[in-house]
N, C-alpha and C positions, 0 to 999 in steps of 0.2 A: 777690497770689493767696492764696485761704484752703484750706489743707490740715485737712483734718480727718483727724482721727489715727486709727489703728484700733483697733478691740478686741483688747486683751491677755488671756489665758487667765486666768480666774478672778477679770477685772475687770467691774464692776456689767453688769447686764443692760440694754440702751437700752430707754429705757421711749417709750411714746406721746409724754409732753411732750417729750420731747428732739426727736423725729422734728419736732414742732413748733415749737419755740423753733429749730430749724436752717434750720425753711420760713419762719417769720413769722406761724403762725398760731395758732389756740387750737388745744387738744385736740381741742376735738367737729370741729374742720372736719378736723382733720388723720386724725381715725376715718372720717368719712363719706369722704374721697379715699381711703384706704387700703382699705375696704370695698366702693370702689362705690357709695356710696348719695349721697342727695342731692342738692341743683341747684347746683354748684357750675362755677364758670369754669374752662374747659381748662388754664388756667395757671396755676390756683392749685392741679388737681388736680396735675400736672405737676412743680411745685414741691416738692410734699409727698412724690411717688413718689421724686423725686432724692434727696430728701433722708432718705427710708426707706433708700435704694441705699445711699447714701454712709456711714450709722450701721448699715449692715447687720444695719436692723432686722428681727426675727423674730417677729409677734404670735403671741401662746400663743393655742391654737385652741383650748384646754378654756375659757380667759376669753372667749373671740368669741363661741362656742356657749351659755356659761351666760346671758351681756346677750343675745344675741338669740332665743334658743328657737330655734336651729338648731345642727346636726352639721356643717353645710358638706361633706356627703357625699352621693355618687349612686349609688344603682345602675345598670349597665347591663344588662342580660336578653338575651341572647341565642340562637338554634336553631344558631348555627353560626359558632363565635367566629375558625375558620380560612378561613370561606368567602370568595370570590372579590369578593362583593354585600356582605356585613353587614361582612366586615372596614373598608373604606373609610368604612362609614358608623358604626362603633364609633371609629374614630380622627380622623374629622372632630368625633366629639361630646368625642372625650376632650382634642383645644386648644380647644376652647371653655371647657367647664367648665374647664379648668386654668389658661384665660386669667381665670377669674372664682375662680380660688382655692378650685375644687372639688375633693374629695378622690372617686377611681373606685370602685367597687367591681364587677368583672367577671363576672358568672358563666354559664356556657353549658349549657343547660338540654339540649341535643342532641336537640331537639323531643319530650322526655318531659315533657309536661302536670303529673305528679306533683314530678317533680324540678323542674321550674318552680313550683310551687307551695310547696317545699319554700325554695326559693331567696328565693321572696317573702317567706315569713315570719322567716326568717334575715335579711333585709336589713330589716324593718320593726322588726326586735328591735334593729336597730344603728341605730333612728332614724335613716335614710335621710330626706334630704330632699324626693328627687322620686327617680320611676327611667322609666326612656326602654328601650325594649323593640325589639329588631328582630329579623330573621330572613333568611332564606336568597331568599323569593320577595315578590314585590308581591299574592298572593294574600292576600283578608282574613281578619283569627283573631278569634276571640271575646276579649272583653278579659278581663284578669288579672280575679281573684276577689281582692279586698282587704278582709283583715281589719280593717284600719284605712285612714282615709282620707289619702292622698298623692296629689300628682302624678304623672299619666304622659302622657308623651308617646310616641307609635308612630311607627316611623321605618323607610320602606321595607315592611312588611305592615302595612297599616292597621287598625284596630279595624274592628269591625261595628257599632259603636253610636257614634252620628253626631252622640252629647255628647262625646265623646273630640276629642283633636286627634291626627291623624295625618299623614304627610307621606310623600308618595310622588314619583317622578319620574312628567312630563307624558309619560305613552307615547303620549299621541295626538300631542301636539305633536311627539316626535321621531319617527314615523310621519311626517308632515307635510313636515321636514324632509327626510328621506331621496326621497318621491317629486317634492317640491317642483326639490331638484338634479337627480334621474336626467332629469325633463324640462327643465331649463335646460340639460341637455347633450345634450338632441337623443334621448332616449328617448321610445317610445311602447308600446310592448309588456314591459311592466313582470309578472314573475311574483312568487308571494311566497312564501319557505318557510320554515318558523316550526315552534313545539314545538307540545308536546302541546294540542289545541282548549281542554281541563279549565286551563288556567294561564289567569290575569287577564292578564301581560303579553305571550300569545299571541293572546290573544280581544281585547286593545283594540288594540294594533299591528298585526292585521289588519283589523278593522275603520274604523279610519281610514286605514288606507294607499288601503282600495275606495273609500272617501269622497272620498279626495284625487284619484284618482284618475279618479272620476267627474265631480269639480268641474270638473276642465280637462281632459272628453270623451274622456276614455282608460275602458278597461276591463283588468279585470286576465289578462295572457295566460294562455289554458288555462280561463279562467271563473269558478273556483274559488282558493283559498289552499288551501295543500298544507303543511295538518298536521302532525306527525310526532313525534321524539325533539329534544332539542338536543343534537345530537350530529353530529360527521365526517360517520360514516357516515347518516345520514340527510341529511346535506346533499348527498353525494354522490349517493345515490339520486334524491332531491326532483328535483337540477338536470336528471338523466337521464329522469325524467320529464315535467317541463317541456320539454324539447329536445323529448319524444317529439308533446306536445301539441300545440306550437305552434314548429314547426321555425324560426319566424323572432323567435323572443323572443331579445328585445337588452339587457334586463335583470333579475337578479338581484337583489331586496331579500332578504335572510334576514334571521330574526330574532332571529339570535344570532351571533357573527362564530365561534362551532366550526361552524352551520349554513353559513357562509358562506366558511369554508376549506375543508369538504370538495366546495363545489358546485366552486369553482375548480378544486381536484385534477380532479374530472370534467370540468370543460371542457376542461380542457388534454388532459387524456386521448382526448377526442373531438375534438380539431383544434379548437375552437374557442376564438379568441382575445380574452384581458381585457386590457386595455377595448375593444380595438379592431372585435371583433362583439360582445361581448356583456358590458357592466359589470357589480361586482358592489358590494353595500353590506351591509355586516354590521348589528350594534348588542353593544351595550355597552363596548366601546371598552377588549377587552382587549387588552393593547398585547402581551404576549408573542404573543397569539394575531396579534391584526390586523396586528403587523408582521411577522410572520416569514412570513405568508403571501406565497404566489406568483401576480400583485403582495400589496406591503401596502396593507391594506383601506381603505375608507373606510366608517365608522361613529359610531356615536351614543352618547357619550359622556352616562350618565346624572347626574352630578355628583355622585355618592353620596358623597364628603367631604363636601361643602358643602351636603348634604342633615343628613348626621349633626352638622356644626355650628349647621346653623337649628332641627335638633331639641332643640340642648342650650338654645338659646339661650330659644326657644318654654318648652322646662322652667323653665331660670332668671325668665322673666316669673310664669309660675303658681308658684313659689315665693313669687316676691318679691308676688301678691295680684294677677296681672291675668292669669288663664287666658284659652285660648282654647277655642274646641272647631272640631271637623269636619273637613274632606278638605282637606289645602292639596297643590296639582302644584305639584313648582316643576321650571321649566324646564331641558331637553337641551342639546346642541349637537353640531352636526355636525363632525364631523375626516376633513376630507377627504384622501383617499391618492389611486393612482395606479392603484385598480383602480376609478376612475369617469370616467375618461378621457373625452372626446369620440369617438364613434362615426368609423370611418371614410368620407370621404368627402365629409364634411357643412361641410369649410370651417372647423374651428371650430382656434382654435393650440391644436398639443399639447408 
């Protein structure tokens, strides 16, 4: 067995060759596995990484930066660095980049236009390499004004300019999802209650839910989508409404699970029983929220980590010389609970 000894305080610095005379390889092979770069075989990248580990080597990022005309730094730009939406997709982006040996730079603009532009030029002064911009809603913002030209990538509020590359979750598709189940469990009379009309992720999640809806001969109970706040109390209202419309609506989609905890509060209030008359399905897939409800919910989980990692990732290509531009959805998923039960009656195990 070969022990390699460790670094003593004050003893030489391991340099690149070393990392490589321990792998087998040259220098330039042992930079390109170290870096990422190049067509190199999994096992020889592999070899080189162990062998970094074991010499616990540490490349000087002032020498990385001067040989490649990079800082190996990102800005992130954010409207709301503690919110519910950006957070997920700020920390999805920040192990990517840290998987690729990016250094963060954080700053949250608190949807002041100025201070966001104040932020841009601070961060374009520290020769940023790319910065990745998000926010609070899936509604679209005008893109940064850049004094100098970098990568950006928009993640969750997409750009308005459709050379940009932005990335949003598929609100139709998880629209889709949510009525596709309520009718595999024996739903027909499907109502919808959502935020304010003016929001893009209320205007397309209602939209294709009437779509889906229509596809397989159903229409939406009461005639209409029932507007409102994202909020308790407006879910609670909406549901009371809905009941009021059409006394024998057996489902509930809201479009946000605060919408959709407070409709349940109202049903139980009114004697009517989840799932057993009348299911209900949230969306976004806040788990404080969707479980502690009374049942815990079934909703749609937008994948906003794994959106904020394809975001860094999309950057690190337009860094490295192969942008992309325009709208990429990337796919929901539905997490199902126990307030989408099978209807009583109908035969189906519960």
């Amino acid at each position: 067995m070969t022990v390699t000894p460790r670094r003593e305080a004050g003893a030489r610095a391991v340099t690149i060759s070393d990392v490589a005379a321990l792998a087998g390889v040259s220098p330039g092979t042992a930079s390109k596995a170290l870096n990422g770069r190049g067509r190199l075989r999994p096992e020889t990248r592999e070899r080189v990484l162990d062998a970094a580990r074991k010499l616990d080597f540490r490349p000087n990022a002032m020498a990385q930066g001067l040989l490649s005309g990079r800082s190996f730094t990102v800005g992130l730009i954010t409207t709301d660095s503690v919110g519910r939406f950006s957070l997920p997709v700020l920390l999805g982006a920040e192990d990517a980049l840290g998987a690729g040996r990016m250094s963060v730079f954080l700053c949250d603009t608190r949807g002041d236009r100025i201070r966001e532009q104040h932020y841009v030029r601070t961060l374009l002064e520290r020769r940023i390499d790319g910065l990745i911009v998000t926010g609070r809603r899936t509604d679209p913002r005008p893109p940064l004004v850049l004094p100098a030209p970098v990568p950006v990538v928009y993640a969750l509020g997409p750009s308005t300019d459709p050379a940009d590359v932005s990335l949003v979750p598929d609100d139709a598709g998880g629209a889709r999802l949510v009525v596709d189940h309520l009718l595999a469990t024996g739903r027909r009379r499907v109502a919808h209650l959502t935020g304010p009309a003016h929001h893009a992720a209320a205007a397309v999640r209602a939209e294709h839910t009437t779509l889906a809806l229509r596809a397989a001969g159903a229409e939406l109970s009461g005639g209409r989508v029932y507007f409102g706040e994202w909020s308790e109390a407006w879910g609670r209202q909406a549901a009371l409404i809905a009941l009021r419309a059409d006394p024998e609506v057996d489902a509930l989609f809201c479009g946000s699970d605060q919408i959709a905890r407070g409709a349940a509060d109202a049903l139980r209030e009114a004697g009517r029983r989840v799932p057993a008359e009348v299911a209900i399905a949230g969306y976004d897939n806040w788990e404080v929220m969707a479980e502690a409800s009374r049942p815990p919910l079934t909703t749609v989980d937008m994948n906003l980590t794994e959106l904020g990692r394809t975001a860094a990732l999309r950057l690190m290509d337009a860094i490295d010389g192969r942008p992309a531009s325009g709208l990429e959805a990337l796919p929901c998923r539905l997490v199902v609970r126990e307030s989408t039960g099978a209807p009583e009656g109908d035969g189906r195990p519960r």
